[in-house]
C-alpha positions, -999 to +999 in steps of 0.1 A: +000+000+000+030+027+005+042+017-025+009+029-046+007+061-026+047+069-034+039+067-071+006+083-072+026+111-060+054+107-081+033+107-113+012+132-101+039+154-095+054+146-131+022+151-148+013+193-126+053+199-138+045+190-175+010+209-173+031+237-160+052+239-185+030+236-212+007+267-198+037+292-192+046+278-231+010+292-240+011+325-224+049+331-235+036+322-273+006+341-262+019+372-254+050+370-281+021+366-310+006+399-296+037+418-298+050+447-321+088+443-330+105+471-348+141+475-337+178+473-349+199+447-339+228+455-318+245+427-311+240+385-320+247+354-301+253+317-310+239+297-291+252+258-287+226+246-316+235+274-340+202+295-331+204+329-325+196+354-298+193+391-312+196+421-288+181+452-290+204+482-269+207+462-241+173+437-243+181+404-251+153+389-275+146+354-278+118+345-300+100+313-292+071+314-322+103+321-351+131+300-353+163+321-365+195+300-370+232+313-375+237+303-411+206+326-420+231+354-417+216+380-397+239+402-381+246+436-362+228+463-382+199+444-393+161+457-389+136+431-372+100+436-376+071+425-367+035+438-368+008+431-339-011+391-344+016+386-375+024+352-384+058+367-401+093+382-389+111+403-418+145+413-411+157+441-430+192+450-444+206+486-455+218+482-486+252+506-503+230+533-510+212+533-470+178+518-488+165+491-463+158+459-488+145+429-473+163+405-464+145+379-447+109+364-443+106+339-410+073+326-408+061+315-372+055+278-364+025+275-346+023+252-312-010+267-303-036+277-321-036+317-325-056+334-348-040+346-379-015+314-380-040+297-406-030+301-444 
């Protein structure tokens, strides 16, 4: 009888971890689909699986709905935005004559299911 009541807790305790996690996954996707982005990068880091983290001033970003990976080249300089319930990033690049061009389109992969994500 111990036994049964050790791993009803153990799984329990496994399964309100998991829901956890899921749920702050929803609000952070939540809140990141919501968002307005229009800023220049200032700085990039590698991370160990060749994604990127792009800072703006001093903010570290770190998009969870857009997967950017180091050999999509973006670099100091570059222009993210993004509008408000968009399912795209577009980084833009300054090209010789100070024209921003764009560079690149990132669509969003969708975990949840947030309006706009459907074409």
């Amino acid at each position: 009888m111990k036994n049964f009541k050790w791993d009803y807790i153990v799984y329990s305790g496994f399964v309100i971890v998991i829901g956890i996690i899921f749920i702050r996954s929803y609000f952070r996707q939540k809140v990141e689909f919501k968002t307005d982005y229009n800023f220049e990068v200032t700085d990039v880091e590698i991370t160990a699986k060749k994604g990127i983290i792009l800072y703006d001033g001093d903010k570290k970003v770190i998009f969870s709905l857009f997967s950017l990976r180091d050999y999509e080249g973006v670099k100091k300089g570059d222009f993210v935005v993004k509008e408000s319930y968009s399912p795209y990033l577009f980084i833009y690049r300054k090209d010789s004559l100070g024209v921003k061009q764009l560079y690149l389109k990132v669509k969003g992969y969708n975990t949840w299911m947030f309006h706009g994500f459907d074409d």
